[in-house]
DSSP file (Angstrom, degrees, kcal/mol; ACC not computed):
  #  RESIDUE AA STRUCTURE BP1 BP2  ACC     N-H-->O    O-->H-N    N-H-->O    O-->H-N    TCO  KAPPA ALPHA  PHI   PSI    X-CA   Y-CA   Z-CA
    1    1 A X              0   0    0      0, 0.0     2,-0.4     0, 0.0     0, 0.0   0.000 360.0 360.0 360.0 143.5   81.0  116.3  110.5
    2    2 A X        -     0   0    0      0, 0.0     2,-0.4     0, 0.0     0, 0.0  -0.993 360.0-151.2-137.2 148.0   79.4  117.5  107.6
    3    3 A X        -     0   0    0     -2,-0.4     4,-0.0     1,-0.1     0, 0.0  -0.922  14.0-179.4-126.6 118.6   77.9  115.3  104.7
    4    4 A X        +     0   0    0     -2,-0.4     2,-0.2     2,-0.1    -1,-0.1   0.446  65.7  31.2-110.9  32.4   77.7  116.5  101.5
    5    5 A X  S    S-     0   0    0      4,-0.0     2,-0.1    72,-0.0    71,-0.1  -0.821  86.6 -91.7-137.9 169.9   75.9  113.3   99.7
    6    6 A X    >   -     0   0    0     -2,-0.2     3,-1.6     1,-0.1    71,-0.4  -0.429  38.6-114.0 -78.8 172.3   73.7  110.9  100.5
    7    7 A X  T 3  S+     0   0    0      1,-0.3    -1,-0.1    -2,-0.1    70,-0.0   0.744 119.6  44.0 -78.9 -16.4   75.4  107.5  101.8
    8    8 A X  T 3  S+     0   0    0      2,-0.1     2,-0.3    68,-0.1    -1,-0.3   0.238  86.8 119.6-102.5  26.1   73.9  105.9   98.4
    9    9 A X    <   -     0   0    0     -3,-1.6    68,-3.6     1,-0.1    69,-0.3  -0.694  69.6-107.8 -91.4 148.3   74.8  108.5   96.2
   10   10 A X        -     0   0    0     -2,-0.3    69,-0.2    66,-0.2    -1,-0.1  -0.413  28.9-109.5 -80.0 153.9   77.2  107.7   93.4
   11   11 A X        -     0   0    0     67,-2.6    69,-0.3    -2,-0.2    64,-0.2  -0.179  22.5-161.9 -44.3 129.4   80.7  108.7   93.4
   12   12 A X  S    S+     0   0    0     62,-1.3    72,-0.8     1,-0.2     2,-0.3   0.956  75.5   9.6 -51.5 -62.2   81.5  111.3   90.8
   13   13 A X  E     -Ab  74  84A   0     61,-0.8    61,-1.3    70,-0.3     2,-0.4  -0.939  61.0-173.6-107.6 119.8   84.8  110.7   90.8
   14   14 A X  E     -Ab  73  85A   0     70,-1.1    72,-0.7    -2,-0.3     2,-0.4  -0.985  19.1-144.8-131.2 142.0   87.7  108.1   92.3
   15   15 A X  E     -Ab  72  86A   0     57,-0.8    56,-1.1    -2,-0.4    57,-0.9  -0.922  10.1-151.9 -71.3 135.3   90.7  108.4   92.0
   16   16 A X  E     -Ab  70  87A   0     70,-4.4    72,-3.7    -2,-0.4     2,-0.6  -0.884   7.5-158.0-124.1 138.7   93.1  105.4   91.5
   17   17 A X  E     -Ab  69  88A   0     52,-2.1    52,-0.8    -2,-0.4     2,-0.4  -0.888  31.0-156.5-100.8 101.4   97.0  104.9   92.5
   18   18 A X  E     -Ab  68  89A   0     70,-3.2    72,-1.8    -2,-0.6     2,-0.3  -0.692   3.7-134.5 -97.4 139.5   98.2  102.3   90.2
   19   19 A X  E    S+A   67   0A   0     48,-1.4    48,-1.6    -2,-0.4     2,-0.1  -0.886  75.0  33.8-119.3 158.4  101.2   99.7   90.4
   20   20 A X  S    S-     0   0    0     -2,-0.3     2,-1.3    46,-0.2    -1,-0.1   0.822  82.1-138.7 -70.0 163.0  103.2   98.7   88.8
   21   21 A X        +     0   0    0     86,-0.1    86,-1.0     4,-0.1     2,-0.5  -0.580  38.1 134.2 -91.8 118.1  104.0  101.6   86.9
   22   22 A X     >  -     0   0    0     -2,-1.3     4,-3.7    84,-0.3     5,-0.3  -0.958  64.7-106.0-155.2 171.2  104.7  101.5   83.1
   23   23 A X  H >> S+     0   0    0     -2,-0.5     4,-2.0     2,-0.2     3,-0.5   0.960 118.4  46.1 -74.2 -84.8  104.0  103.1   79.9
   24   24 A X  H >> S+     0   0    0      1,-0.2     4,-2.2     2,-0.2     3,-1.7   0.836 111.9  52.4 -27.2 -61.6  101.5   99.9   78.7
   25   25 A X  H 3> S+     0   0    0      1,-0.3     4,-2.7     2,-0.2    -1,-0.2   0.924 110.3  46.8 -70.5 -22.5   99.8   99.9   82.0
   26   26 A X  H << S+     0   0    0     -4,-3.7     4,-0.5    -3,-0.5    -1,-0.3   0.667 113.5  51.7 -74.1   5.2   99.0  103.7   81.9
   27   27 A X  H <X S+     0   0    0     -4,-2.0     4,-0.7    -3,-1.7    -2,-0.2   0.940 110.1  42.8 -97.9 -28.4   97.9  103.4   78.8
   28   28 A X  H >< S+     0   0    0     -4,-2.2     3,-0.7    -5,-0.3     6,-0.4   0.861 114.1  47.4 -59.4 -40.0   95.6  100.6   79.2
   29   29 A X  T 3< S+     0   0    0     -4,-2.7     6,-0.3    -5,-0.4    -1,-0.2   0.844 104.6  69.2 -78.5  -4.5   94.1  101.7   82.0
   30   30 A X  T 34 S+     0   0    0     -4,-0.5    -1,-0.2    -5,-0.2    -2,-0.2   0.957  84.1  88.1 -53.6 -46.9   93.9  105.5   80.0
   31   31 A X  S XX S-     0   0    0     -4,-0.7     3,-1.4    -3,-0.7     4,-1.2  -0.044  90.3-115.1 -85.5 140.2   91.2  104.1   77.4
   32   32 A X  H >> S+     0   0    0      1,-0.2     3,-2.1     2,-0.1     4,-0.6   0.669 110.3  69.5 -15.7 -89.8   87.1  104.2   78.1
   33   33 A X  H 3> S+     0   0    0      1,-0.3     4,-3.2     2,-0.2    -1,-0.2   0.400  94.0  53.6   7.6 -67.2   87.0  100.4   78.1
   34   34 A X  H <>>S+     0   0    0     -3,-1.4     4,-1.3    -6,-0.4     5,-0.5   0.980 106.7  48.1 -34.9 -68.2   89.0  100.3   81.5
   35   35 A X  H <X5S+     0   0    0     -3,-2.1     4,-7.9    -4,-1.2     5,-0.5   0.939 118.4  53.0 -51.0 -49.2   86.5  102.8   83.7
   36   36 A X  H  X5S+     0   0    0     -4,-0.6     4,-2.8     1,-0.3     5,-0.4   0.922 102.4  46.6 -35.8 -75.8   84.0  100.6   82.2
   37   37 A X  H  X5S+     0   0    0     -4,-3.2     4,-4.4     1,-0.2    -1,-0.3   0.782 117.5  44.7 -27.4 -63.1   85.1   97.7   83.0
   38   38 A X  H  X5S+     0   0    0     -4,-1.3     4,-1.0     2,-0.3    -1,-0.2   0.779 105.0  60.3 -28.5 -56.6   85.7   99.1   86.8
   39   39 A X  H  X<S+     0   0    0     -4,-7.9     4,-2.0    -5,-0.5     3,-0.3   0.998 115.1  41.4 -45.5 -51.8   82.2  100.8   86.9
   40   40 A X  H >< S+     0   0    0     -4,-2.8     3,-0.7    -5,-0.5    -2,-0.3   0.999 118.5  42.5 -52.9 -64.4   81.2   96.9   86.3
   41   41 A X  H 3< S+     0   0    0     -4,-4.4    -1,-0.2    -5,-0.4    -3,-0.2   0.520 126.3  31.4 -77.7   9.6   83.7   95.2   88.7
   42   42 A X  H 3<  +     0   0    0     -4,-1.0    37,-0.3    -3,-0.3    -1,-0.3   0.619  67.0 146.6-119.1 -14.1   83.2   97.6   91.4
   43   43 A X    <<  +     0   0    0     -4,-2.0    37,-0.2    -3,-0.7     2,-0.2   0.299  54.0  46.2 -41.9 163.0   80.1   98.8   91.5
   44   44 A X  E    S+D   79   0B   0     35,-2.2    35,-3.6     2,-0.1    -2,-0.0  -0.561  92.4   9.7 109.6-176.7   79.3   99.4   95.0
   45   45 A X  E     -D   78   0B   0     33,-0.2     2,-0.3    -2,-0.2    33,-0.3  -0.022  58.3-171.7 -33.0 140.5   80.8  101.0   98.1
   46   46 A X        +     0   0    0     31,-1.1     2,-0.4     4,-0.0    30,-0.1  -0.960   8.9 172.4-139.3 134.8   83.7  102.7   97.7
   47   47 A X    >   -     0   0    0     -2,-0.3     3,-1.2    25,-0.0    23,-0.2  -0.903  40.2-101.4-141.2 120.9   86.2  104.3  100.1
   48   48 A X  T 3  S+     0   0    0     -2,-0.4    23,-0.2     1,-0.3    24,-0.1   0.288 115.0  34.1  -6.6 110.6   89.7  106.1  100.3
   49   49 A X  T 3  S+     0   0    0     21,-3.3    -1,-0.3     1,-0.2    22,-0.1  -0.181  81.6 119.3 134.0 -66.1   91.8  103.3  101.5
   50   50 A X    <   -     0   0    0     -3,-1.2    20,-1.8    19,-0.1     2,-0.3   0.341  49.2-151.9 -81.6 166.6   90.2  100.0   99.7
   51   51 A X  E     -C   69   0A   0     18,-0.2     2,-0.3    19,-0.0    18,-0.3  -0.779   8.6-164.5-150.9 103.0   93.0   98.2   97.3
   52   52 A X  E     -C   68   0A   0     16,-3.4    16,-1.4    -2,-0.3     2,-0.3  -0.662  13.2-137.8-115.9 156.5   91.7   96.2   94.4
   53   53 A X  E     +C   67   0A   0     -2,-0.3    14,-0.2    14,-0.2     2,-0.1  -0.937  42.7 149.9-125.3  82.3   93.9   93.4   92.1
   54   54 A X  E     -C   66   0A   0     12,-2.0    12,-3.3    -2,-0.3     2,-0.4  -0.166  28.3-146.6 -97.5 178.0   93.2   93.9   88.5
   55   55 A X  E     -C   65   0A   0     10,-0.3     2,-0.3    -2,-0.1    10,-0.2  -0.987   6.6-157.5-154.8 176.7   94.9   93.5   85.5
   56   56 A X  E     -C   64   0A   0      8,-2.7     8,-1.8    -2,-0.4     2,-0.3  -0.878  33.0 -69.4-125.6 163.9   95.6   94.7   81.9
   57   57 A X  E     +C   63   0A   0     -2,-0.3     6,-0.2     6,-0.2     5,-0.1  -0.331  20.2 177.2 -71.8 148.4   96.9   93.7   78.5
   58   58 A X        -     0   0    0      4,-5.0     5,-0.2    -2,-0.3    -1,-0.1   0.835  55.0-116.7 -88.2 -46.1   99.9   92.9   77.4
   59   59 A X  S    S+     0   0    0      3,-0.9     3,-0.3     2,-0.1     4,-0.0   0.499  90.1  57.8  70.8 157.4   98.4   92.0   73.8
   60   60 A X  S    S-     0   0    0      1,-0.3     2,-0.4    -2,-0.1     3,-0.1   0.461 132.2 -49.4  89.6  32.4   98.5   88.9   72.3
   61   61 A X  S    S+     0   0    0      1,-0.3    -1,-0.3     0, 0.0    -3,-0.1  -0.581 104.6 107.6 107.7 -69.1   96.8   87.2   74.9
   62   62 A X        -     0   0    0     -2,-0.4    -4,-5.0    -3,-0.3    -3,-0.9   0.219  47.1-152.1-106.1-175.3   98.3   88.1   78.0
   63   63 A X  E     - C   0  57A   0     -6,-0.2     2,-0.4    -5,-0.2    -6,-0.2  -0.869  10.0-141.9-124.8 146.0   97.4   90.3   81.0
   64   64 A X  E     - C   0  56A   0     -8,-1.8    -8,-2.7    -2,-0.3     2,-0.3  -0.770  34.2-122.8 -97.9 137.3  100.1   92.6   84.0
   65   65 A X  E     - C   0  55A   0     -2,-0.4     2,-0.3   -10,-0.2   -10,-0.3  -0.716  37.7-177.1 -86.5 151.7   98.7   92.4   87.2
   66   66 A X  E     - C   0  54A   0    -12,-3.3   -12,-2.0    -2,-0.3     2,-1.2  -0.996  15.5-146.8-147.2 152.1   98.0   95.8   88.6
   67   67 A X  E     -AC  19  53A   0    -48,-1.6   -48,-1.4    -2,-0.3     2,-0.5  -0.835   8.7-154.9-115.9 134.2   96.7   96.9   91.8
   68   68 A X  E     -AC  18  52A   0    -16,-1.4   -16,-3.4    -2,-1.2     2,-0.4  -0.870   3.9-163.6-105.8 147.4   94.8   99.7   92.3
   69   69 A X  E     -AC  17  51A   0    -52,-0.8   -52,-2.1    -2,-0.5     2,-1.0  -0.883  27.4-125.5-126.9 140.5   94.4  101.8   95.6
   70   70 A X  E     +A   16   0A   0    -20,-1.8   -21,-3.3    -2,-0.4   -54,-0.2  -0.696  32.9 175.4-105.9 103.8   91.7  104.1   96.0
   71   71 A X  E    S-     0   0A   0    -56,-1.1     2,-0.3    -2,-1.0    -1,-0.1   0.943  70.9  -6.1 -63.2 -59.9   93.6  107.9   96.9
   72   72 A X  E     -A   15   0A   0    -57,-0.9   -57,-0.8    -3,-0.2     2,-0.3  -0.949  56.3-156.7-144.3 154.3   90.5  109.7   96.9
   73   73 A X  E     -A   14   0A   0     -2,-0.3     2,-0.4   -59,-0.2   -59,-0.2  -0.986  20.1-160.9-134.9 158.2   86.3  109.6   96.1
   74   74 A X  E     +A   13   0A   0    -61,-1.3   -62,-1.3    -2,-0.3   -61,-0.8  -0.879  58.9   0.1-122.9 157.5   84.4  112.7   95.3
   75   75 A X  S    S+     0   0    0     -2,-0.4     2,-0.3   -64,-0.2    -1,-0.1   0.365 114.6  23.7  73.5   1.9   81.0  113.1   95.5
   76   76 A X  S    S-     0   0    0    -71,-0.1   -66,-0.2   -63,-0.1   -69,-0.1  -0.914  71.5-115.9 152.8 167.3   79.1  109.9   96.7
   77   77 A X  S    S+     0   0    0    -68,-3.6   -31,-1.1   -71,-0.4     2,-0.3   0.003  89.0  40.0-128.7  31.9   80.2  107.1   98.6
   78   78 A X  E    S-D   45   0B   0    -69,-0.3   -67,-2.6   -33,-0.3     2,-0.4  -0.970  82.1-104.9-159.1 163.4   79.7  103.6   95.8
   79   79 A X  E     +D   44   0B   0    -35,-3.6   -35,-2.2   -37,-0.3     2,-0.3  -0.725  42.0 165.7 -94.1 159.0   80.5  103.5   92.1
   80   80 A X    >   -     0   0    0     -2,-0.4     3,-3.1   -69,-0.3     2,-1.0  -0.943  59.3 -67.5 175.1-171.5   78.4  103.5   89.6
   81   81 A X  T 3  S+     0   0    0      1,-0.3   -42,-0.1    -2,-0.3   -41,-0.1   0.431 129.6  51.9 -65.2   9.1   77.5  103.9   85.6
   82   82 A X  T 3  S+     0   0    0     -2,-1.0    -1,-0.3   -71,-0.2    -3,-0.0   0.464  79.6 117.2-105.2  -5.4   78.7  108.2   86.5
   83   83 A X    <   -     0   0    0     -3,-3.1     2,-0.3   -70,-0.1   -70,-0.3  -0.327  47.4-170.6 -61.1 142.3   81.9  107.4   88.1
   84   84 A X  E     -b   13   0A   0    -72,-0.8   -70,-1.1   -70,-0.1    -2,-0.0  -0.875  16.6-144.3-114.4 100.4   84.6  108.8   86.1
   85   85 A X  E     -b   14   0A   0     -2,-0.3     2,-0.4   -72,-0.3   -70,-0.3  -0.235  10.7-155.8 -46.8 163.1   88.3  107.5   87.3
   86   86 A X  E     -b   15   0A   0    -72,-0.7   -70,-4.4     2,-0.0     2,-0.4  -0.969   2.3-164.0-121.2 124.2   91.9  108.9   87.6
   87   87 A X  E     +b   16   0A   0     -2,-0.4     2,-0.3   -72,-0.2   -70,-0.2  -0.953  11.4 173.7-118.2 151.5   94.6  107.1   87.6
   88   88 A X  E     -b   17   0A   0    -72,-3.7   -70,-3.2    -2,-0.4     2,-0.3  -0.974  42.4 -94.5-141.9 148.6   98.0  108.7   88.9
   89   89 A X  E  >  -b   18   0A   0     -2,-0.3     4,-3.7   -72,-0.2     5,-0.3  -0.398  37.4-112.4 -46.1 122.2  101.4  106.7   89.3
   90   90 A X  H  > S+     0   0    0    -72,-1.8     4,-2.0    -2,-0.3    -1,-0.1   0.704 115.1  51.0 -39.1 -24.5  102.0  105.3   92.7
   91   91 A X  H  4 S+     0   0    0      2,-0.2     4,-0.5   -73,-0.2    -1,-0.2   0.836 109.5  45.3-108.7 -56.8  104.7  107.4   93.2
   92   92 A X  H >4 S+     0   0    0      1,-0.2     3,-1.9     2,-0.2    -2,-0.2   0.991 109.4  57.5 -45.0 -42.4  103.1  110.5   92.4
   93   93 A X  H 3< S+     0   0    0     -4,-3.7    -2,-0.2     1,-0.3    -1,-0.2   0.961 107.7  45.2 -78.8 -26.8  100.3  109.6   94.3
   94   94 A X  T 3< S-     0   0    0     -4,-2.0    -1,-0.3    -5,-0.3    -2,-0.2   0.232 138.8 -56.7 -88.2  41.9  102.4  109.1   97.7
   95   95 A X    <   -     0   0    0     -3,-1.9     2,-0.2    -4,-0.5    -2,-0.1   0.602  66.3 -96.6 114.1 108.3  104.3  112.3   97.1
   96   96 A X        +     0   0    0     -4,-0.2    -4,-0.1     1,-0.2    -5,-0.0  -0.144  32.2 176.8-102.3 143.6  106.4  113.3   93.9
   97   97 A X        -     0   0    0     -2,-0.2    -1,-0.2     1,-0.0    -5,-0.1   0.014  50.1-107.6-117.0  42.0  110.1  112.9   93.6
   98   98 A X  S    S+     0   0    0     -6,-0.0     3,-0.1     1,-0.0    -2,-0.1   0.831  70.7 142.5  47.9  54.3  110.9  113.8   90.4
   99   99 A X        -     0   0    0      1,-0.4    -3,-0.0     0, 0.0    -1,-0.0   0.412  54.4 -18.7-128.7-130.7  111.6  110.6   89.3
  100  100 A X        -     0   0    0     -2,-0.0    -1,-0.4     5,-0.0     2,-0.2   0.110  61.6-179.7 -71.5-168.9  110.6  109.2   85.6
  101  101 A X        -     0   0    0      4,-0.2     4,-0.0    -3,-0.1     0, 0.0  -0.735  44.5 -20.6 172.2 140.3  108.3  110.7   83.7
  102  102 A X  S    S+     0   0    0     -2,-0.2     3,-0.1     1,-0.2   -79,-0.0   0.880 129.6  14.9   3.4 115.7  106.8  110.3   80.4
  103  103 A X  S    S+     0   0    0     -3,-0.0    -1,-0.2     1,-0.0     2,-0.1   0.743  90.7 124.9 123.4 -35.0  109.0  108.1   78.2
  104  104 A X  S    S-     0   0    0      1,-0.1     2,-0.2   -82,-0.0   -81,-0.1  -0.286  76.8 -86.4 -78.0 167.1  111.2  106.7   81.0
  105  105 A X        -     0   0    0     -2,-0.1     2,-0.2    -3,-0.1    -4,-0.2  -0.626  54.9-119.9 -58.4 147.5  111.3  102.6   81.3
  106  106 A X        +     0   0    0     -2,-0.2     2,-0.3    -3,-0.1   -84,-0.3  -0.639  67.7  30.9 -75.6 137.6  108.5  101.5   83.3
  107  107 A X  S    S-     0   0    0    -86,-1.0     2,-0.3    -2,-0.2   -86,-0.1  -0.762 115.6 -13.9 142.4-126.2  108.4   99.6   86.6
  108  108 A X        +     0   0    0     -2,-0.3    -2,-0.0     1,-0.1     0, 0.0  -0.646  65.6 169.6-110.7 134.1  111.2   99.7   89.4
  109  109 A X    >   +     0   0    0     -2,-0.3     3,-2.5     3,-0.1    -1,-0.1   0.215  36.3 119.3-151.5   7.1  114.2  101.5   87.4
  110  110 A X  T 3   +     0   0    0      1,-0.3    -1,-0.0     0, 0.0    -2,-0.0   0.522  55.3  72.7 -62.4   3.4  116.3  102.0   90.5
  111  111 A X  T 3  S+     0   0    0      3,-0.0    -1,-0.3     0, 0.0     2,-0.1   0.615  76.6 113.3 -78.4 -16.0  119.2  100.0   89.4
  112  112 A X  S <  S-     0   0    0     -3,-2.5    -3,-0.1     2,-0.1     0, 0.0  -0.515  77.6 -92.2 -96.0 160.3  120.1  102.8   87.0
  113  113 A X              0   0    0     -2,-0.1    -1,-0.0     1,-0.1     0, 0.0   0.438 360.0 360.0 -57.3-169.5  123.1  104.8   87.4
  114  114 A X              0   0    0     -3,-0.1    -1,-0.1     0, 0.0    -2,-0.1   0.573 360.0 360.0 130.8 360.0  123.1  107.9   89.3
């Protein structure tokens, strides 16, 4: 076993596995604002594993639900104001199948032909 933080140091890093996947919600969750937002509504432990129920805009008033899964933390074991996030696609983050990719329709797109 090795530790190479303390148990209150903050996370450098988290990475987050977002659903559903679409163009809007990576884009929201792309801009400063978000991580902010997150630094705020998370602060605290954090661990590989944990699954949080967030949302983003739509504009014009409404919000997609999205969940985020936490893939990885580097560095420290809670967030706080140095956390930087990552977000990767759900499907890239369990293993990647060549599947859409920049561009593509968003969400569940297995009905199309093939």
């Amino acid at each position: 076993m090795t530790t190479s933080a303390p148990a209150d140091a903050v996370a450098e890093r988290v990475v987050l596995r977002y659903a559903p996947v679409t163009d809007r919600v990576a884009d929201e969750l792309s801009k400063s604002r978000y991580s902010a937002y997150l630094r705020s509504a998370e602060a605290g432990p954090v661990a590989a594993g944990d699954a949080w129920e967030h949302f983003v805009s739509r504009g014009c008033g409404t919000t997609r639900d999205v969940t985020l899964t936490v893939e990885t933390v580097d560095g420290g074991e809670r967030i706080g104001e140095g956390t930087e996030f990552t977000f990767v696609p759900a499907e890239e983050a369990s293993g990647r199948d060549g599947g859409a990719g920049p561009g593509s329709e968003a969400g569940r797109d297995d009905r199309a032909g093939g």
